[in-house]
C-alpha positions in Angstrom: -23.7 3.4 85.9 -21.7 0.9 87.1 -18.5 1.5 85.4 -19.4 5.7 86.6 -19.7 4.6 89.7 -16.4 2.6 90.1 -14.2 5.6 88.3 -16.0 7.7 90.8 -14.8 5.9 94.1 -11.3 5.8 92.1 -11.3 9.5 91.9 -11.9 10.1 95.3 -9.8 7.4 96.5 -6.9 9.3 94.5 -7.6 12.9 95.3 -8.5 12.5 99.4 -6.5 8.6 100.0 -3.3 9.0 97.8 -1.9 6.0 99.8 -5.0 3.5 99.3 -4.9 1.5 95.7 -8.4 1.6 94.8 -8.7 -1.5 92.6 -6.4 -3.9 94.4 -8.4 -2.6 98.3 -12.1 -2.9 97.1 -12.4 -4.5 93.8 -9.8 -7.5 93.2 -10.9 -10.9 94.0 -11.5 -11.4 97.7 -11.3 -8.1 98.6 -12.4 -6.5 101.6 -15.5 -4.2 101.5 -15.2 -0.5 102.2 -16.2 0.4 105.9 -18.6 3.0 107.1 -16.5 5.9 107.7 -15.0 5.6 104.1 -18.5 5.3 102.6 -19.7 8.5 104.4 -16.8 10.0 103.4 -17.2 9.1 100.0 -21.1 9.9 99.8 -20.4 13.6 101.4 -17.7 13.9 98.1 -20.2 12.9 96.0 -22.2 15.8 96.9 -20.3 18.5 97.1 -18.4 17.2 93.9 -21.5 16.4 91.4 -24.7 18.9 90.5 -27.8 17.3 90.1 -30.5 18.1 87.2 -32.9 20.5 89.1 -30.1 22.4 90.4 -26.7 22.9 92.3 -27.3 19.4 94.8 -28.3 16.3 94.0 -31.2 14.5 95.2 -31.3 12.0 98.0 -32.4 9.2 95.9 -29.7 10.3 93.6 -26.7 9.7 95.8 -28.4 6.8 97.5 -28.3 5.0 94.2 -24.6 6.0 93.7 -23.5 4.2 96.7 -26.0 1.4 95.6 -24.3 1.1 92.3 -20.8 1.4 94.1 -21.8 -1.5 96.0 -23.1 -3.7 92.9 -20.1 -2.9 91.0 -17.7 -4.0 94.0 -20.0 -6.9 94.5 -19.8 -8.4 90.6 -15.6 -7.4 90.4 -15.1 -9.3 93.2 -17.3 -12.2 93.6 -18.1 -11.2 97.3 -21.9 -11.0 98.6 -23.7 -8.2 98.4 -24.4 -6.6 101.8 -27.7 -5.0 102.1 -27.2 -4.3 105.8 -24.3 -1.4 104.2 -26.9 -0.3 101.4 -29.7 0.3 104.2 -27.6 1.9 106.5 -25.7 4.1 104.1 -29.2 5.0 103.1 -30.3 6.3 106.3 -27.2 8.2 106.1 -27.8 10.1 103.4 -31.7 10.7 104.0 -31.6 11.8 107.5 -28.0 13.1 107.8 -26.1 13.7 104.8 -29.4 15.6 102.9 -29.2 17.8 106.1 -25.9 19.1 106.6 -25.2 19.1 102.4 -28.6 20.5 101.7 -29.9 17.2 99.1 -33.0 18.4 98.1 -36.0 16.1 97.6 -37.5 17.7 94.7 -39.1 15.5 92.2 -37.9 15.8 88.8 -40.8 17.4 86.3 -41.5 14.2 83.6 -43.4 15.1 80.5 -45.7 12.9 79.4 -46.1 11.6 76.1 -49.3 12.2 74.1 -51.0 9.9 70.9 -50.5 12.2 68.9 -46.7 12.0 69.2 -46.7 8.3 69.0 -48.4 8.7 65.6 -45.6 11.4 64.6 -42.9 9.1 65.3 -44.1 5.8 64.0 -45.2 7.9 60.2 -41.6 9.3 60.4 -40.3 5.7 59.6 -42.2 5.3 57.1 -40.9 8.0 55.0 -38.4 7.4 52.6 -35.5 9.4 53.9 -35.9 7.1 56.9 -36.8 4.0 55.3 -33.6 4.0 53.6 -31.6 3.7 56.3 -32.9 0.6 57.2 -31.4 -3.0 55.8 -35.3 -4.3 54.8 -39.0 -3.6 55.7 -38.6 -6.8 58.3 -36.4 -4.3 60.1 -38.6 -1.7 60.1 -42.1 -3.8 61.3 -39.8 -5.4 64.0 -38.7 -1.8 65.5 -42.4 -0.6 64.9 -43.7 -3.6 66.7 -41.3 -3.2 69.5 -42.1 0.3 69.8 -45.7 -0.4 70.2 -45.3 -3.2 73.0 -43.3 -0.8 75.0 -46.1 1.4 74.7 -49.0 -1.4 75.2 -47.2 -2.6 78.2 -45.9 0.6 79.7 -43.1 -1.8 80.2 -40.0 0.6 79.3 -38.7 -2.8 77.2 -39.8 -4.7 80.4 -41.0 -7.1 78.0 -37.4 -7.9 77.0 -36.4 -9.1 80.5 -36.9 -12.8 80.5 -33.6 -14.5 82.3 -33.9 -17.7 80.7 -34.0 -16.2 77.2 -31.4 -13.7 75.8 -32.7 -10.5 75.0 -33.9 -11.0 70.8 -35.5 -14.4 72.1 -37.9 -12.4 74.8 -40.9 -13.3 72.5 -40.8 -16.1 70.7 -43.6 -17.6 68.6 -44.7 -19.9 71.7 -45.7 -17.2 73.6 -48.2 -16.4 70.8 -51.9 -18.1 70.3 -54.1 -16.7 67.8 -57.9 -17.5 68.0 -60.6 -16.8 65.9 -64.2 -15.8 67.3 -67.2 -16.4 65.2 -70.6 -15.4 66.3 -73.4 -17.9 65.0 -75.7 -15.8 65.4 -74.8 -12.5 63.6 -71.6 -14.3 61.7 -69.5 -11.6 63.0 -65.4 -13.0 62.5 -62.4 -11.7 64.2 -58.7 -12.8 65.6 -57.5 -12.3 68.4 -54.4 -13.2 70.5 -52.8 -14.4 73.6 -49.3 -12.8 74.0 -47.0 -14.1 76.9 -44.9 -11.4 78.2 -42.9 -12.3 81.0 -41.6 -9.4 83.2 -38.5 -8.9 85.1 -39.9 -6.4 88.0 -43.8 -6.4 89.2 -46.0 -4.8 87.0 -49.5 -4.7 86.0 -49.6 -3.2 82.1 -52.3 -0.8 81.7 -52.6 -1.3 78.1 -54.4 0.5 75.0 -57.6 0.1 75.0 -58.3 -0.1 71.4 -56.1 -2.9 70.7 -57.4 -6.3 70.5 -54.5 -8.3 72.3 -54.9 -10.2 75.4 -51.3 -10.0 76.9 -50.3 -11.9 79.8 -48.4 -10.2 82.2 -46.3 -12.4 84.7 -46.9 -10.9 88.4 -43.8 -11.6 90.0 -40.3 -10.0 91.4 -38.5 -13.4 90.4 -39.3 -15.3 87.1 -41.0 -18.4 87.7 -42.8 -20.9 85.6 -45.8 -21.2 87.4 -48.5 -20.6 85.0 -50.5 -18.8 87.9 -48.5 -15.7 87.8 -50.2 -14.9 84.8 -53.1 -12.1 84.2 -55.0 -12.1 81.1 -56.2 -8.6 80.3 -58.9 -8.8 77.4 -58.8 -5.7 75.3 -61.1 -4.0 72.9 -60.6 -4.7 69.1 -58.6 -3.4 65.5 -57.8 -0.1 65.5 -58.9 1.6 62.1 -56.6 0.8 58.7 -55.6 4.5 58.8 -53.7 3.4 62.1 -52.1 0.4 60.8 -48.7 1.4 62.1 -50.0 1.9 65.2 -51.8 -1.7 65.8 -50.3 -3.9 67.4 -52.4 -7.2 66.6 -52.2 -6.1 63.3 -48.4 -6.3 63.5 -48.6 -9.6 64.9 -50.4 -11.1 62.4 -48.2 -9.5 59.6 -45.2 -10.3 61.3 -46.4 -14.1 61.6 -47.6 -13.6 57.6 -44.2 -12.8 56.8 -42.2 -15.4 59.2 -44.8 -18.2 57.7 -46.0 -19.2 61.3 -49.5 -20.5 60.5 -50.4 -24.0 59.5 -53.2 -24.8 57.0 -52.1 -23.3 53.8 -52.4 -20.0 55.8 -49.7 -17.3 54.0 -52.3 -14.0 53.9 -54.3 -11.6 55.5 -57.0 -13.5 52.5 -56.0 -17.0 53.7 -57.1 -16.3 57.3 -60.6 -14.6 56.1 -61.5 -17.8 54.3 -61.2 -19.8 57.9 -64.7 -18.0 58.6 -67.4 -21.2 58.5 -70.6 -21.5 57.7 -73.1 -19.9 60.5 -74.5 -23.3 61.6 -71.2 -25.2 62.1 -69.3 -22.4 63.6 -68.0 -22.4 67.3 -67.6 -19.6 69.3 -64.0 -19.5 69.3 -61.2 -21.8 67.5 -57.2 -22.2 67.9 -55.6 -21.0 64.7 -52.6 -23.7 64.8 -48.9 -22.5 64.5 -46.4 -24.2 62.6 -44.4 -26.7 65.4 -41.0 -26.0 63.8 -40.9 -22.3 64.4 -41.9 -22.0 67.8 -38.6 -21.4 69.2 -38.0 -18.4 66.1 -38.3 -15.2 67.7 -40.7 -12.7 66.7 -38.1 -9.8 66.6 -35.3 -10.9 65.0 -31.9 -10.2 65.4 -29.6 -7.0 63.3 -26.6 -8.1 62.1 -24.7 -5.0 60.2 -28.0 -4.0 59.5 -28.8 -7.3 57.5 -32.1 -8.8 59.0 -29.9 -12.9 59.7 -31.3 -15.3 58.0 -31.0 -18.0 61.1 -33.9 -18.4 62.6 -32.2 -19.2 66.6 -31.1 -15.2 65.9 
């Protein structure tokens, strides 16, 4: 939107200001930043000029975030501030002015909303062969599958993937994974469970599956920090059946940290982590299934390169 935003302004700049130079005036180096009346002007083009989804106009949160992107692209061309005092006022503009006299409409756009039934379609589709061959190995395939299913367990929209002191295929690494094992001494009931890290880039509080046993932990906060106190730990029921494998997402975890060879202790299959169960009257309530140290800077979804899964671990 950025780069739409910028040809935009150039358009305009060309067809109503022949005798302004668009790039040199507003986005070289140290260049000035486009006054009111130019921005009004521009806004009131972009009206009459573009057609929104739900009809002939646009919206007025549509054309307020075309200035807003104008503004951002300017901004990062030209290493100047951003001014929010512009972006606020332009935005009165357009909400009590501009949606008047152009007729912006306020209509919300209809959203359709996904059902589980049509998570289960598209996650079998991958699985077929016609699709599977597409893919460079089944690594490929578990790592899409997985991502697919945080998106979904964290209603995140790949907010997951927005930690700034990471690049993006390092979002979750295996640090930000602790796997436990609960033992009941009473009734020697066994399962594994884990804590997930997910660091977040906007506010949000996940509202998660409730038939998945992870316990992700969602950082509360506009700006990343590393205080451990913007964490929430949201327990979650447990396994979902074998016939939704594909579906799971602890049991992706734990296949995905099978295959990467994460665990300690002689641990390398699903087998291997059943015979951790002890005996009823030595068992605790709940014990830290250690990780390898090495790996815990290897991400858990690893990086494509020409549809080859890489072989380094950093990618």
């Amino acid at each position: 939107m950025l780069k739409l935003s910028k040809t935009w302004l150039i358009e305009f700049i060309e067809n109503e200001h022949p005798g302004i130079e668009a790039q040199a005036e507003f986005f070289a180096c140290d260049s000035n930043e486009p006054d009111h009346v130019l921005l009004k002007e521009y806004s009131r083009y972009l009206a009459r000029s573009r057609v929104g989804r739900l009809g002939d106009t646009l919206k007025v949160n549509t054309a307020i975030g075309h200035v807003s992107f104008l503004l951002w692209s300017m901004k990062r061309e030209s290493n100047r501030s951003y001014n929010s005092d512009i972006r606020k006022q332009m935005g009165l503009f357009v909400s009590n002015n501009l949606a008047v006299q152009e007729g912006l409409t306020k209509e919300a756009k209809p959203k359709l909303s996904a059902s589980p039934k049509d998570v289960s379609f598209i996650v079998s589709k991958l699985y077929e062969p016609e699709y599977l061959g597409t893919f460079g190995s089944m690594r490929a395939v578990l790592s899409l599958t997985l991502s697919m299913m945080l998106i979904i367990d964290t209603r995140g929209r790949r907010g997951f993937t927005g930690h700034r002191l990471r690049p993006e295929h390092m979002c979750l690494r295996w640090e930000d994974a602790q796997f436990y094992c609960f033992q009941s001494v009473e009734d020697d009931v066994f399962d594994i469970r884990i804590n997930l890290k997910i660091c977040y880039d906007k506010f949000m509080i996940p509202l998660l599956r409730s038939n998945v046993f992870l316990f992700p932990e969602a950082r509360l906060a506009k700006n990343i920090t590393l205080d451990a106190s913007q964490f929430k730990i949201i327990p979650l029921a447990r396994l979902l059946p074998i016939s939704m494998a594909f579906e799971d997402t602890l049991r992706l975890l734990i296949n995905t940290a099978l295959l990467d060879g994460v665990f300690g202790e002689g641990i390398s299959s699903w087998d291997d982590l059943s015979q951790i169960r002890l005996p009823s009257h030595i068992a605790r309530t709940v014990r830290r299934i250690q990780l390898k140290e090495e790996l815990m800077d290897v991400p858990m979804l690893r990086r494509m390169m020409h549809h080859n899964l890489t072989k380094d671990p950093s990618k």
